[in-house]
C-alpha positions as CSV (number, residue, x, y, z in Angstrom):
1,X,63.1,-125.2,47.4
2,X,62.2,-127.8,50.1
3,X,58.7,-129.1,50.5
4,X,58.5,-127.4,54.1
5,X,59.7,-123.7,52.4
6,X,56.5,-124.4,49.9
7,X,53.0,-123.0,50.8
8,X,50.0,-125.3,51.4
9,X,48.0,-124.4,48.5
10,X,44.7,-125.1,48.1
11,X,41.7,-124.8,45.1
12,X,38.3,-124.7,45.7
13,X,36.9,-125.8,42.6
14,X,33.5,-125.8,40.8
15,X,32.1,-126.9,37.5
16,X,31.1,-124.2,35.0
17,X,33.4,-121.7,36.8
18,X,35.7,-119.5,36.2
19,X,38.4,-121.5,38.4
20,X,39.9,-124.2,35.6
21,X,42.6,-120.8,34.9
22,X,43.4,-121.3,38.3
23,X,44.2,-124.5,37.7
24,X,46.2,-123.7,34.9
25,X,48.0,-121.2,36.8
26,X,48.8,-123.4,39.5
27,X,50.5,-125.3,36.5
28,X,52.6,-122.8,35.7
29,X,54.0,-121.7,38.6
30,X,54.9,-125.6,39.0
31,X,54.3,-126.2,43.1
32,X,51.9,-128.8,44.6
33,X,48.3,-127.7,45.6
34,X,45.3,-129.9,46.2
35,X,41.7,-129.7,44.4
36,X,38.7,-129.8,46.2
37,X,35.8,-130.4,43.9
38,X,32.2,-128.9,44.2
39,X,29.2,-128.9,41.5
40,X,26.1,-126.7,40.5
41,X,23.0,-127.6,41.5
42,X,21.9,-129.4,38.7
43,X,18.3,-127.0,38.2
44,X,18.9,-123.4,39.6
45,X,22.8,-123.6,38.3
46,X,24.0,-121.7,41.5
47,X,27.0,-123.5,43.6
48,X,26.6,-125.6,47.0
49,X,26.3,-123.7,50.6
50,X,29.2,-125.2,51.3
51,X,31.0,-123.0,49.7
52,X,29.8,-119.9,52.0
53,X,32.1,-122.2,54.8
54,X,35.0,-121.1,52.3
55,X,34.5,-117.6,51.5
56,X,30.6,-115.8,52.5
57,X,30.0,-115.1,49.2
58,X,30.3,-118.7,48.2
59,X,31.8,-118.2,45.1
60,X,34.7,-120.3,42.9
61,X,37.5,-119.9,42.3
62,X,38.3,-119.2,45.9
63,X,42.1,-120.3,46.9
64,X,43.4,-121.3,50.4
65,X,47.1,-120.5,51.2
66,X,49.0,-121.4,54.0
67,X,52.9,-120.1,54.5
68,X,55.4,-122.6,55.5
69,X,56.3,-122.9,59.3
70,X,54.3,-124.0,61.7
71,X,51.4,-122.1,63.4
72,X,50.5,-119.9,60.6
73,X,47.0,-119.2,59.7
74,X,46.2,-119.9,56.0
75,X,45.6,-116.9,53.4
76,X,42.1,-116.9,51.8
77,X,41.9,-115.3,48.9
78,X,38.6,-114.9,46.1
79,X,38.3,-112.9,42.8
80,X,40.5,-114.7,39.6
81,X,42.3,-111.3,39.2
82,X,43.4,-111.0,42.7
83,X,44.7,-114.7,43.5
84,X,46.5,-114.5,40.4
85,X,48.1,-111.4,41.1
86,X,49.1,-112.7,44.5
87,X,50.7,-116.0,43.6
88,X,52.7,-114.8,40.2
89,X,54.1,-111.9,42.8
90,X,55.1,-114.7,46.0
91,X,55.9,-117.7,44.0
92,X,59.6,-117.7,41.9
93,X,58.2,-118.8,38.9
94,X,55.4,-116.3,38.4
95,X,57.7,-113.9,37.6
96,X,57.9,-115.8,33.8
97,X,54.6,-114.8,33.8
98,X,55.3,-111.2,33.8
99,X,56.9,-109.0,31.3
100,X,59.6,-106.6,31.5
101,X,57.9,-103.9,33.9
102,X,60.7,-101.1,32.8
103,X,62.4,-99.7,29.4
104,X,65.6,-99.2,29.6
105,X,66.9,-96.3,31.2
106,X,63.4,-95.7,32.6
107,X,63.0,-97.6,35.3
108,X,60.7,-96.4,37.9
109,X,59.3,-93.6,36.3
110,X,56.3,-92.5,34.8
111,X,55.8,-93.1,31.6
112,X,58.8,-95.9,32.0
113,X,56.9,-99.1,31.4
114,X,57.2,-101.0,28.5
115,X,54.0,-102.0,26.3
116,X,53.9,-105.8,27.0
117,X,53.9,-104.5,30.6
118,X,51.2,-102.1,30.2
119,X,49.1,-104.4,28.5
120,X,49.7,-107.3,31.1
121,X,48.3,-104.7,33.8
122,X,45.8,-104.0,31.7
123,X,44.2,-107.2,30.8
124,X,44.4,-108.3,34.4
125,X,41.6,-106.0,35.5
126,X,40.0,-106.5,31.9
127,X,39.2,-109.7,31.6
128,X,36.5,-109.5,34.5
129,X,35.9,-106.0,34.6
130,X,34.8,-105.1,31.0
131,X,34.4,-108.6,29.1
132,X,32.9,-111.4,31.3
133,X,30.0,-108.9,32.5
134,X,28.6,-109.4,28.6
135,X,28.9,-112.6,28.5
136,X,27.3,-113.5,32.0
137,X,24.7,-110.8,31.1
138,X,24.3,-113.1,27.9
139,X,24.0,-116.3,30.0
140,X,21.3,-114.7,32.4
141,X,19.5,-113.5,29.1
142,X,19.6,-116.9,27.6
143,X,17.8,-118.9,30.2
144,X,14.6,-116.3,29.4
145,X,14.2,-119.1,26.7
146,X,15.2,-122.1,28.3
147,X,12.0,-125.2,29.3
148,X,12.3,-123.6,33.0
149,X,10.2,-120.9,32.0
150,X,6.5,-121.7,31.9
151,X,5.1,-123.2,28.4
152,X,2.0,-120.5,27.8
153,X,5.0,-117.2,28.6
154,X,7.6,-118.7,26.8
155,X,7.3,-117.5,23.5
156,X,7.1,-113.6,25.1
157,X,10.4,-114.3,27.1
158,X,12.1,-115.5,23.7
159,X,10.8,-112.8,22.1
160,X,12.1,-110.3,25.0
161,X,15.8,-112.4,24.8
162,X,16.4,-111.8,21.2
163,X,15.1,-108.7,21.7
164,X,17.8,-107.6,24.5
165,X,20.9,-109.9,22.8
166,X,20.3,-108.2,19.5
167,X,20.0,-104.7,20.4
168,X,22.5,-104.5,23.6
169,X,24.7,-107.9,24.3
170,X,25.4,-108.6,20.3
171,X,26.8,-105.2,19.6
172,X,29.1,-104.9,22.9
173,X,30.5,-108.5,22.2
174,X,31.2,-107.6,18.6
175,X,33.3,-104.3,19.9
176,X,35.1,-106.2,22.6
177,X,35.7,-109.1,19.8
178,X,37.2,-106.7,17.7
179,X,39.2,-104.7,20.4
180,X,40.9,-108.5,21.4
181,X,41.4,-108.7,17.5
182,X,43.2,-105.6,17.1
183,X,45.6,-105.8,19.8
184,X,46.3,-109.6,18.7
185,X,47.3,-108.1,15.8
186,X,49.5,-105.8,16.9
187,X,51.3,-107.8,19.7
188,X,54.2,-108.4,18.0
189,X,53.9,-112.2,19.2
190,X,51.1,-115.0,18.9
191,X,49.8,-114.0,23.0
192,X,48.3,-110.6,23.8
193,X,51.3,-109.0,25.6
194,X,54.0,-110.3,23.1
195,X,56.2,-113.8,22.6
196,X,55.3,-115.1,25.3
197,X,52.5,-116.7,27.6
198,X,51.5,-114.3,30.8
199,X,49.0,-114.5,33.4
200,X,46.8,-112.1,31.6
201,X,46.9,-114.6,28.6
202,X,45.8,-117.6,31.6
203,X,43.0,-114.8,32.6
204,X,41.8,-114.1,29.6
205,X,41.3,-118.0,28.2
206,X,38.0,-118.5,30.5
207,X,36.1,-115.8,28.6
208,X,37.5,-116.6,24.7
209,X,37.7,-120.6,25.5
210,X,34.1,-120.7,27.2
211,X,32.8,-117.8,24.6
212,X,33.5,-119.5,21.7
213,X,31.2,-122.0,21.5
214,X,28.6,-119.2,22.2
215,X,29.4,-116.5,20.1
216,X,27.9,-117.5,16.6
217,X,24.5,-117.8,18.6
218,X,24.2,-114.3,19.4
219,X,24.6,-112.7,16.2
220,X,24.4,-112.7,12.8
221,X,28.3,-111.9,12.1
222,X,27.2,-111.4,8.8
223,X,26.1,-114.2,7.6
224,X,29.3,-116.0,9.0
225,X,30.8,-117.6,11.7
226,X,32.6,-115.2,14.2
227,X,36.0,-117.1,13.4
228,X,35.6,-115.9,10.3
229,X,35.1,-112.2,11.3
230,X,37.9,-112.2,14.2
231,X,40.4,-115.0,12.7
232,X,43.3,-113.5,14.9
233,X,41.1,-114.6,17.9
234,X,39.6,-117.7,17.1
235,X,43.8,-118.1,16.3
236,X,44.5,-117.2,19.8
237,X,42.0,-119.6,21.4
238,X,43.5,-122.5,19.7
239,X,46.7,-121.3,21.0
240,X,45.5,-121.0,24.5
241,X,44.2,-124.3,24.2
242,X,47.1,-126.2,22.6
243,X,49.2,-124.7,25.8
244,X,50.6,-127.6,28.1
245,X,50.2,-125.9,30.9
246,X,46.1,-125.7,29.9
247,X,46.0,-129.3,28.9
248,X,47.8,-130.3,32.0
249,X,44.9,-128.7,33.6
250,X,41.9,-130.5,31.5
251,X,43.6,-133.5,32.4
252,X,43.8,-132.9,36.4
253,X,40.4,-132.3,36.9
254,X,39.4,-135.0,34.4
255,X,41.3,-137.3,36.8
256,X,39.7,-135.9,40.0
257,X,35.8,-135.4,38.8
258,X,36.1,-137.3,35.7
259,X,35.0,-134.7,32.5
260,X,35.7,-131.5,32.2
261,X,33.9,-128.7,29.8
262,X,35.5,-125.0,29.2
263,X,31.2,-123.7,29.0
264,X,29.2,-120.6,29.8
């Protein structure tokens, strides 16, 4: 394919996001795009105004696409779930990001699809609609004990945060940790939909690769580390991290805004 059949592609990138998958995905599907880097305000954590001129929530990832020929009108597109649906379904190579939709013999029926498919739909929707709102609920929690509360309330606030991890965030991250175990172990391959890397696998690394460094501190996991309660994970998020197409990532926006850190 010529460079004027490609689409412009654009990323609208900020630190401590969710967008570095988007990166990684942009890897992937092997076709130029261009980074446009933004940061968090430094001491309320929430991301430029500028970012409102992109999309009115002023959210990241937020991607700008614009079709070859001339005159068209780029595609704006926000939501990690959404943009990722929309480029492994118009770009060639996406499509090695997908598994088999149909059994054999089944094709377009219901019932039909086969289970790396299934799970593939399913961990496109469940990586932001069941696990990340635990973990952001974990971040909000956790600045209840951070020096930007006021010295003489702070011990209250901790008291209230350990209180609320312990008795609601703890136990929901420990079933979803063991849910993501489970099906690893039944995958019949080292990703979650099988053999092979998918764009639920580049979906999911944001929450596991960012969580990790954050689970041990929200629970006791019985006297141990999480790794050691949910091995086939803490396997998985090597693997996710070991992938080219990840590291190719770490080292683009090193090269653009000089560090990079996979955090919550």
């Amino acid at each position: 394919m010529s460079a004027d059949q490609l689409p412009k592609i654009k990323l609208y990138w900020l630190n401590f996001s969710r967008s570095q998958r988007i990166v990684w995905l942009l890897e992937e599907l092997e076709i130029p795009y261009e980074v446009e880097v933004f940061h968090r305000d430094k001491e309320t954590l929430l991301a430029p105004p500028e970012l409102e001129q992109i999309h009115p929530l002023g959210k990241s990832p937020v991607i700008s696409i614009t079709p070859p020929g001339d005159g068209e009108k780029p595609v704006i597109l926000a939501e990690s779930g959404f943009m990722t649906q929309y480029l492994v379904d118009h770009v060639p190579a996406g499509q090695k990001l997908i598994p088999k939709q149909w059994r054999e013999g089944r094709e377009n029926t219901l019932g039909g699809e086969t289970e790396e498919w299934l799970r593939y739909a399913y961990y496109m929707h469940y990586a932001e609609g069941s696990l990340m709102p635990f973990l952001v609920f974990a971040l909000v929690i956790s600045r209840l004990k951070s020096p930007q509360v006021p010295f003489l309330i702070r011990p209250i606030t901790y008291i209230i945060a350990n209180r609320i991890i312990a008795m609601f965030v703890y136990p929901n991250i420990k079933k979803h940790l063991a849910f993501i175990n489970e099906q690893l172990a039944t995958s019949d391959g080292k990703y979650l939909c099988g053999k092979t890397l998918s764009a639920a696998d580049i979906l999911m690394s944001f929450p596991l690769i960012a969580g990790s460094g954050r689970f041990d501190e929200l629970g006791s996991w019985e006297g141990a580390s999480w790794k050691n309660e949910f091995p086939k994970v803490a396997e998985y998020v090597q693997v996710l991290e070991a992938e080219p197409g990840y590291k190719r990532s770490v080292e683009k926006i090193e090269a653009i805004d000089g560090k990079f850190e996979a955090s919550l």
